[in-house]
Backbone as ProteinMPNN parsed JSONL, in Angstrom:
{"seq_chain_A": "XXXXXXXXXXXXXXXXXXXXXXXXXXXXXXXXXXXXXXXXXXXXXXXXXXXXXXXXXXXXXXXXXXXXXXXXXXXXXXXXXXXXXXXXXXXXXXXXXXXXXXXXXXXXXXXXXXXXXXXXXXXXXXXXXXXXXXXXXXXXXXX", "coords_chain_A": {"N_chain_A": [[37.98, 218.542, 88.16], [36.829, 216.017, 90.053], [34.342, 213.73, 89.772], [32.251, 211.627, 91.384], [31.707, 208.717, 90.864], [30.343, 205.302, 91.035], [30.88, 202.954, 89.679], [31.458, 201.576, 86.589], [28.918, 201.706, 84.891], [27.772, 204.458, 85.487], [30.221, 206.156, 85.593], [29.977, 205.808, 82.894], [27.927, 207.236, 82.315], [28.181, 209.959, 83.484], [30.451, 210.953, 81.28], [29.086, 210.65, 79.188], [27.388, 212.983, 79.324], [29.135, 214.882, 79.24], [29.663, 218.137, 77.991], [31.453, 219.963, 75.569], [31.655, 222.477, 75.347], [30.528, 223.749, 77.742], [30.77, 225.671, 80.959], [33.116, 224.569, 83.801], [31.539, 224.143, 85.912], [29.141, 224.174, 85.076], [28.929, 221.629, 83.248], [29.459, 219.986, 85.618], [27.723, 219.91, 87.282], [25.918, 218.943, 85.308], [26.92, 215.977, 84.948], [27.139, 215.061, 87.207], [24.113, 215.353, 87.61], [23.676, 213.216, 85.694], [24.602, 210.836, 86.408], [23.94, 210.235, 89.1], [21.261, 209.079, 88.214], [21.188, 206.329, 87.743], [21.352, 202.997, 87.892], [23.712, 200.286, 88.995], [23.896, 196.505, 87.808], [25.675, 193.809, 88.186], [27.002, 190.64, 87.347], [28.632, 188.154, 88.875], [30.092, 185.052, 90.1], [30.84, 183.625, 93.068], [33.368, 182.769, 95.06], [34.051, 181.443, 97.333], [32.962, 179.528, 99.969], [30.201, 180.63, 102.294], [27.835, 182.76, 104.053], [25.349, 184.899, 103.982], [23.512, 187.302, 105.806], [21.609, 185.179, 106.243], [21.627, 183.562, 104.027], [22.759, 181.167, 102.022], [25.785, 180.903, 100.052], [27.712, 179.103, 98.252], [31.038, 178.527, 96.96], [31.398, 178.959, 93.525], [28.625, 179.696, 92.893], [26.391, 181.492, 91.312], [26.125, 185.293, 90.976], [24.15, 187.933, 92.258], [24.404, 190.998, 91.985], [23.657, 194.384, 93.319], [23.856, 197.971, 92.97], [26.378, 197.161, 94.259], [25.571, 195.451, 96.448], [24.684, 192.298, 97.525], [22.166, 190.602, 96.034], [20.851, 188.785, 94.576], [20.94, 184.848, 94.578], [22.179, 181.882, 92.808], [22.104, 179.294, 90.585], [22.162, 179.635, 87.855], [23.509, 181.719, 85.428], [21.377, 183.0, 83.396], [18.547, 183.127, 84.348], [19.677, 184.298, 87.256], [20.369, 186.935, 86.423], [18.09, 187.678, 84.843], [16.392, 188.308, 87.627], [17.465, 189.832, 88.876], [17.551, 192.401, 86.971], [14.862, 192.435, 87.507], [14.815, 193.814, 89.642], [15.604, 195.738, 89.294], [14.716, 197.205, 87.63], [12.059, 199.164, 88.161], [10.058, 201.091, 87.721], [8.579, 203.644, 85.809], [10.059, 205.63, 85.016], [12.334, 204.266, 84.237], [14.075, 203.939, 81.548], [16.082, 202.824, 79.815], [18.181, 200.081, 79.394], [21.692, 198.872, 79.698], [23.667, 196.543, 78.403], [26.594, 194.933, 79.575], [28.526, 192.782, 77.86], [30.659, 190.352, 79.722], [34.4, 188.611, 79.459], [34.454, 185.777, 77.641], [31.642, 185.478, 77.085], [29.232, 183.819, 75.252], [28.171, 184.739, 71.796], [25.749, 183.318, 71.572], [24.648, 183.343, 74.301], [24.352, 185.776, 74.83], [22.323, 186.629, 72.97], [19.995, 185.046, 73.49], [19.577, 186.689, 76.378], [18.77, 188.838, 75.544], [16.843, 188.71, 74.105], [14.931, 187.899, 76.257], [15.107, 189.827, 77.787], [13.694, 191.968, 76.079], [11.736, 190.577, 76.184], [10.245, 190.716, 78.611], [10.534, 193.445, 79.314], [9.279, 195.501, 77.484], [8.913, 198.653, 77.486], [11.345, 199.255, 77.657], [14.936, 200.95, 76.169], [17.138, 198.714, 74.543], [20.691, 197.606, 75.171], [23.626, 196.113, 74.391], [26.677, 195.344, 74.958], [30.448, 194.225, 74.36], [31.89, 194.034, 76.821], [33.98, 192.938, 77.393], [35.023, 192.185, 80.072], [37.068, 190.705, 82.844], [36.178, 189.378, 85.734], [32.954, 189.823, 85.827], [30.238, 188.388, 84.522], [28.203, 189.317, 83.277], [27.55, 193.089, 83.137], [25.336, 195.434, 84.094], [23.612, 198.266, 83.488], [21.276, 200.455, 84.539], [18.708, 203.403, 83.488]], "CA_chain_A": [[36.87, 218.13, 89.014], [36.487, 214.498, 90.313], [33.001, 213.123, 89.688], [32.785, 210.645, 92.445], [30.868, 207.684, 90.466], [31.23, 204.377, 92.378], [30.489, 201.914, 88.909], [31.417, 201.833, 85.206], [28.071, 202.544, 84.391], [27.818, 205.566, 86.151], [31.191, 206.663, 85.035], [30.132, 206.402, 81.368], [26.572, 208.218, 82.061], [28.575, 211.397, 83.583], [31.029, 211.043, 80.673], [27.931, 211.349, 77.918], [27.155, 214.246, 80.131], [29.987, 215.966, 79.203], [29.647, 218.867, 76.724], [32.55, 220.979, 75.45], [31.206, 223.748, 75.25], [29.702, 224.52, 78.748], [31.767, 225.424, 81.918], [33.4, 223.959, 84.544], [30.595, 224.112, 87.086], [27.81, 223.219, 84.251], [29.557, 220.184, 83.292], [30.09, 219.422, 86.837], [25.989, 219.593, 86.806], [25.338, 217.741, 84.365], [27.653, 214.879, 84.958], [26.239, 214.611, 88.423], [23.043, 214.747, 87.82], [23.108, 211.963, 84.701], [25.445, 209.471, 87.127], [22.805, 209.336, 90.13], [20.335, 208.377, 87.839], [22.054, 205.228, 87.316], [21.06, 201.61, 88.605], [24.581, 199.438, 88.392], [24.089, 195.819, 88.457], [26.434, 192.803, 88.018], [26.595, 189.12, 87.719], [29.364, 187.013, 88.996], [30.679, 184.101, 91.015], [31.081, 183.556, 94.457], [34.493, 182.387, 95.122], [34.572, 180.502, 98.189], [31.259, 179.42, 100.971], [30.002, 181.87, 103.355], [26.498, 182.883, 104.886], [24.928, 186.388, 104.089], [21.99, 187.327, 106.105], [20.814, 184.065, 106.5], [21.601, 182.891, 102.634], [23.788, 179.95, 102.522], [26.325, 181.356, 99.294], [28.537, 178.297, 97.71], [31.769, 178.236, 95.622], [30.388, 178.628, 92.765], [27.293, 180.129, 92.823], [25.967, 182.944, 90.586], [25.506, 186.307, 92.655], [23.937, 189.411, 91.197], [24.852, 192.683, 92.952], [22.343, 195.666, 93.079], [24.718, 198.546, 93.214], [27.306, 196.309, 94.954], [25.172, 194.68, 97.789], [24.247, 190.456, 96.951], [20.536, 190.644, 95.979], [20.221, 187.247, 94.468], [21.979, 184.022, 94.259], [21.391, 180.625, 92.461], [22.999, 178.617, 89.887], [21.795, 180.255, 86.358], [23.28, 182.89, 84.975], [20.375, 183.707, 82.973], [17.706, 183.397, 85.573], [20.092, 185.229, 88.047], [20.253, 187.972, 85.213], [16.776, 188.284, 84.986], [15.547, 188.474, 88.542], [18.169, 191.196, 89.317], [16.725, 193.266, 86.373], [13.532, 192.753, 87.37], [14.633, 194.374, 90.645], [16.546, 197.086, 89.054], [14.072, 197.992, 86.758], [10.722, 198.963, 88.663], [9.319, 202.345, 87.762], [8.254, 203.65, 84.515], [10.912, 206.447, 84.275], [13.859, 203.769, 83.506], [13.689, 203.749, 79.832], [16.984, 202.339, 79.297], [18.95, 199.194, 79.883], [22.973, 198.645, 78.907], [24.833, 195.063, 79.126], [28.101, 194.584, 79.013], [29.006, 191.344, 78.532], [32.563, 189.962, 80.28], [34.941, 187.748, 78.502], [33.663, 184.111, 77.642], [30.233, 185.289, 77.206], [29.123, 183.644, 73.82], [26.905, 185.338, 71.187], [24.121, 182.438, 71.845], [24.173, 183.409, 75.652], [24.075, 187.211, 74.565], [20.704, 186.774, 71.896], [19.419, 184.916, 74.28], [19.632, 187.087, 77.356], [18.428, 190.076, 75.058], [15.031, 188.019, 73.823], [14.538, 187.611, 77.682], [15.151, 191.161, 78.293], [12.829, 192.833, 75.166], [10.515, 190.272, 76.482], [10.609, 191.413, 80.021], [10.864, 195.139, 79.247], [9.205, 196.288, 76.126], [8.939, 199.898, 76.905], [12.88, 200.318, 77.689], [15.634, 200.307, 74.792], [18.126, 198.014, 75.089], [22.052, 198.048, 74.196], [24.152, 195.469, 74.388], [27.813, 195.743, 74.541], [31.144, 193.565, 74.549], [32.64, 194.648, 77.879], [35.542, 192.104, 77.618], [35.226, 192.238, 81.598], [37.046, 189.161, 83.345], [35.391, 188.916, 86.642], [31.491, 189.756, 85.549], [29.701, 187.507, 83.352], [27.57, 191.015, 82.825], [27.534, 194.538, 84.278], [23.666, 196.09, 83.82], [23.224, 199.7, 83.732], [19.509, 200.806, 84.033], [18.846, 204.406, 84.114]], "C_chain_A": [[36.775, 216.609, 88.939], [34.926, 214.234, 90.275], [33.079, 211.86, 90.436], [31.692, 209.486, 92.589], [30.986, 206.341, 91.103], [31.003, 202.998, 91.209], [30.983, 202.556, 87.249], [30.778, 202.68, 84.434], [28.006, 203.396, 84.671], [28.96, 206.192, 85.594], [31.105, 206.914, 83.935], [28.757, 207.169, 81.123], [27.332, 209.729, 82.061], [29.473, 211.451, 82.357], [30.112, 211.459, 79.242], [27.336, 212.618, 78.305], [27.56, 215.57, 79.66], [29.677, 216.935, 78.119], [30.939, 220.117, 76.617], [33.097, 222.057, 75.541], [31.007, 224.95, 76.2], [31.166, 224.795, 79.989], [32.012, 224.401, 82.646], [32.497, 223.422, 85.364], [29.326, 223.401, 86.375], [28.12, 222.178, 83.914], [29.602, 219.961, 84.482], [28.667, 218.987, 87.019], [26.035, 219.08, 86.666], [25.412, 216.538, 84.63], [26.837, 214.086, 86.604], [25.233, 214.348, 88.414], [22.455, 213.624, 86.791], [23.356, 210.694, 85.519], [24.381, 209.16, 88.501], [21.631, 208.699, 89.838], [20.413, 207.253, 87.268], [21.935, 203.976, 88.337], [22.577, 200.693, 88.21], [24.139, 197.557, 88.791], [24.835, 194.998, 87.781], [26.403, 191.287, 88.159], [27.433, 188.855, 87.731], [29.73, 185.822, 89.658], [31.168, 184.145, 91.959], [32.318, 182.937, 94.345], [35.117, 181.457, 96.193], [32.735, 179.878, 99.08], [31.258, 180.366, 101.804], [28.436, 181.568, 102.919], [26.379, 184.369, 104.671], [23.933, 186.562, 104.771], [21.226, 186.363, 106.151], [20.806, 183.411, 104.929], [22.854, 182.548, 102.568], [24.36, 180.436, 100.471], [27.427, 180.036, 99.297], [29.359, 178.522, 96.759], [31.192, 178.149, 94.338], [29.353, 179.327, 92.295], [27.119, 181.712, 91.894], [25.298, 184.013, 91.529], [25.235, 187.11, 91.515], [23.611, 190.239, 92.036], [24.066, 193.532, 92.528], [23.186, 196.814, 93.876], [25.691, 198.286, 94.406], [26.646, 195.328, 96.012], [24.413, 193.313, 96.796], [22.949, 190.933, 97.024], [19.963, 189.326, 95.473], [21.168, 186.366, 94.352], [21.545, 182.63, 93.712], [22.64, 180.216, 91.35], [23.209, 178.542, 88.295], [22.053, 181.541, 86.106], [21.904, 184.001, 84.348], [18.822, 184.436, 84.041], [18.161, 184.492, 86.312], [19.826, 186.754, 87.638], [19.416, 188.535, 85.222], [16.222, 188.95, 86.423], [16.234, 189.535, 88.913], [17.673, 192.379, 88.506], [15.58, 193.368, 86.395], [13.419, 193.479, 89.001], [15.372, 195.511, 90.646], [15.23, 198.074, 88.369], [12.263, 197.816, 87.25], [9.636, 200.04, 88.896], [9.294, 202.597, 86.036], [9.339, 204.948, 83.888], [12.557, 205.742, 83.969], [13.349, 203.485, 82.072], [15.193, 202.883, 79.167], [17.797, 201.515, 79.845], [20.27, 199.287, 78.906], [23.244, 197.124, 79.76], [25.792, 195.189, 78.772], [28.684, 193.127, 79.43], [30.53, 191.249, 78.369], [32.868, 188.873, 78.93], [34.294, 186.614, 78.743], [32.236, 184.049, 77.513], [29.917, 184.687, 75.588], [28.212, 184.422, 72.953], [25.742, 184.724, 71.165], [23.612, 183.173, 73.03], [23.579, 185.227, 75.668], [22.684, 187.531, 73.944], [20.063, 186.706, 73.118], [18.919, 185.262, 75.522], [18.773, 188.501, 76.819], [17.014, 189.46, 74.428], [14.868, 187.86, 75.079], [14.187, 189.018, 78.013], [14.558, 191.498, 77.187], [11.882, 192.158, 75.603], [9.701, 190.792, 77.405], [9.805, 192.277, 80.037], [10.441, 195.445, 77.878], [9.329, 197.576, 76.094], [10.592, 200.756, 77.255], [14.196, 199.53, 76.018], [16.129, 199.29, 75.741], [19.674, 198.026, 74.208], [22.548, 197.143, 74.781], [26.204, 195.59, 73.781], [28.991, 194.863, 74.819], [31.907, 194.293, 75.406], [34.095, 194.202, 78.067], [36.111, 191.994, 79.249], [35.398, 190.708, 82.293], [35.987, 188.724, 84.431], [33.7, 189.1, 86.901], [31.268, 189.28, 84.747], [29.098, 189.15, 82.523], [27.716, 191.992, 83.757], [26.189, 195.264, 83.265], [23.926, 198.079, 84.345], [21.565, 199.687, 83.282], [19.698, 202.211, 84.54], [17.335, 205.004, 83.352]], "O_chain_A": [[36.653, 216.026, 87.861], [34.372, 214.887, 91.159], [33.95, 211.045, 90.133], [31.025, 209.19, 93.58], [31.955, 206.295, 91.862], [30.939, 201.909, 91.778], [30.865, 203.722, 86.872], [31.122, 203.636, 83.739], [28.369, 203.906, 83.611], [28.546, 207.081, 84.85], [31.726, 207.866, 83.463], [28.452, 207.646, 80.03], [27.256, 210.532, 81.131], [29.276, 212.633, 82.076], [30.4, 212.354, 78.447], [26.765, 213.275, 77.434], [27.021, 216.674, 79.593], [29.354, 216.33, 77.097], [31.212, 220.953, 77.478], [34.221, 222.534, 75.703], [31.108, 226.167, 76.05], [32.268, 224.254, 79.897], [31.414, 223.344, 82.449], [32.582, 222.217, 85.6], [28.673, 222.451, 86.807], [27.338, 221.378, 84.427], [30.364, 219.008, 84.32], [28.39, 217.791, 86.924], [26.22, 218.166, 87.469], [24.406, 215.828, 84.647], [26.264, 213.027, 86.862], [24.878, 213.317, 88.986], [21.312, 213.167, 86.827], [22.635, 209.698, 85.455], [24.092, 208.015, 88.847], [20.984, 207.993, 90.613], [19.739, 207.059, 86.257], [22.406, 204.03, 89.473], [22.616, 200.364, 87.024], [24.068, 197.27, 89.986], [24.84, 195.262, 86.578], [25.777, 190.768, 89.084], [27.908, 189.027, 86.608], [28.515, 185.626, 89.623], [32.206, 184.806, 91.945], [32.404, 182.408, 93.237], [36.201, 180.876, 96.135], [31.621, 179.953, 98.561], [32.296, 180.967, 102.079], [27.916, 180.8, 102.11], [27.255, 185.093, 105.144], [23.053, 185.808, 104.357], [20.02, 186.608, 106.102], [19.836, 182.692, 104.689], [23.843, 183.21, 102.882], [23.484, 180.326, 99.613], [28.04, 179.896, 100.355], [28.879, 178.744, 95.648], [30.459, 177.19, 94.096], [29.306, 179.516, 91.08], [27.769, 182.752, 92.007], [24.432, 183.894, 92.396], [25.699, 187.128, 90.375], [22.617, 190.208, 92.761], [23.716, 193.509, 91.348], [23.29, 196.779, 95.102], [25.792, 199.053, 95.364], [27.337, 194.379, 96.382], [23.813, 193.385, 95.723], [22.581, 191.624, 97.974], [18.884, 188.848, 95.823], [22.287, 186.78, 94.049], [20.495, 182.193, 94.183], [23.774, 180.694, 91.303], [23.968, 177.832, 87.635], [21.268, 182.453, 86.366], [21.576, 185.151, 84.639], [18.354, 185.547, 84.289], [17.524, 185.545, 86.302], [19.233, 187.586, 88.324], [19.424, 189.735, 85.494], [15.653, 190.04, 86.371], [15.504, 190.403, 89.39], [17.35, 193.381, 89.145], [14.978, 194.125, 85.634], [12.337, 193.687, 89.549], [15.738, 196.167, 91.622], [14.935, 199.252, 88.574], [11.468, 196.923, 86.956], [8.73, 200.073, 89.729], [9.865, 201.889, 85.206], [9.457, 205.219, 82.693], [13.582, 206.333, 83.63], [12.343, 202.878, 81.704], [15.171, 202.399, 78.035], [18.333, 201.944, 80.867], [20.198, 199.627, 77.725], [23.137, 196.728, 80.92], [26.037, 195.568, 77.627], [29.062, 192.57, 80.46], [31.322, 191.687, 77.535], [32.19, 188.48, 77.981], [33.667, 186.367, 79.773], [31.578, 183.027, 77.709], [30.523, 185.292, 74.705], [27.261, 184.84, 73.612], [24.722, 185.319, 70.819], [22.467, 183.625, 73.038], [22.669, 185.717, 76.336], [22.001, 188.49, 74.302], [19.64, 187.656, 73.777], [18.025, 184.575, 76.016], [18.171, 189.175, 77.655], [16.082, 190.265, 74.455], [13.952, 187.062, 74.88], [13.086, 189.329, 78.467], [15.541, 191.04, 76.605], [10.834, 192.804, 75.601], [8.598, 191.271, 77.145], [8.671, 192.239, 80.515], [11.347, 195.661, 77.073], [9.754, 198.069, 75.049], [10.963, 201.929, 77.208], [14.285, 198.507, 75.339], [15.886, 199.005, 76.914], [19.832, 198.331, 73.026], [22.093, 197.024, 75.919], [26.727, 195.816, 72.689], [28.718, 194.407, 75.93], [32.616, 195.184, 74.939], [35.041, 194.764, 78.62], [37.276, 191.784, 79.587], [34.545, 189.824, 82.38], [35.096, 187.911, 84.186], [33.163, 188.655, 87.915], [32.021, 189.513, 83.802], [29.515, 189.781, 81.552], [27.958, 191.825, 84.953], [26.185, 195.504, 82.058], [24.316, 198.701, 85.333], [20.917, 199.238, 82.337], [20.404, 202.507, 85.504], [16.903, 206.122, 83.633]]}, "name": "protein", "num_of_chains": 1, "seq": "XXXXXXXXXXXXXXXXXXXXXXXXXXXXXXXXXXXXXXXXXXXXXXXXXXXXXXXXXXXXXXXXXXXXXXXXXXXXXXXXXXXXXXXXXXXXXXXXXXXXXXXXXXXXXXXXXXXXXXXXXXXXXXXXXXXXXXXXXXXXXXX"}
């Protein structure tokens, strides 16, 4: 059975899903219904200039994707970071955030992004993970 996740995160929700035990069809359940409850978002770099919807996007520029579509753009990772999780995370049944930070992220930029985010968000955990991912600074799972 293909589980037809369209993000990392999502791919590793239906994968905690899995149980050994159960059938084909209940695993197939499960997996489905842990992976739609899954917010993916991402932070990386624009790569050339262009115009979205009326937002002028520069070489350069920090973008943060809300299950793939540009939702913000500016010139701070961290900032960017934030305002995308504060548009991921906007009901009281997400209880849980994951980061995965890409290669080159440092452990300063990592504390620091995670005292932003417990500040934020007190009533969701938080997990933090070395994704080793080249082309995202981070990849956000909220679910």
């Amino acid at each position: 059975i293909v589980i037809p996740t369209k993000s990392i995160p999502q791919g590793i929700a239906a994968i905690l899903a899995y149980h050994p035990e159960l059938s084909v069809e209940e695993n197939t359940e499960r997996m489905m219904q842990a992976y739609v409850k899954v917010k993916t978002g991402q932070i990386t770099r624009a790569v050339r200039d262009t115009s979205l919807n009326g937002t002028k996007i520069h070489d350069g520029d920090v973008l943060g994707l809300l299950d793939g579509a540009i939702q913000h753009v500016g010139q701070d990772v961290q900032d960017i970071s934030m305002s995308l999780l504060r548009s991921m995370v906007n009901n009281e049944d997400e209880e849980f955030i994951t980061v995965y930070a890409g290669e080159g992220v440092t452990p300063e930029q990592k504390d620091r992004l995670a005292r932003s985010i417990e500040e934020a968000f007190p009533d969701c955990d938080l997990e933090i993970h070395d994704g080793g991912q080249p082309l995202y600074e981070y990849i956000f799972s909220v679910e």
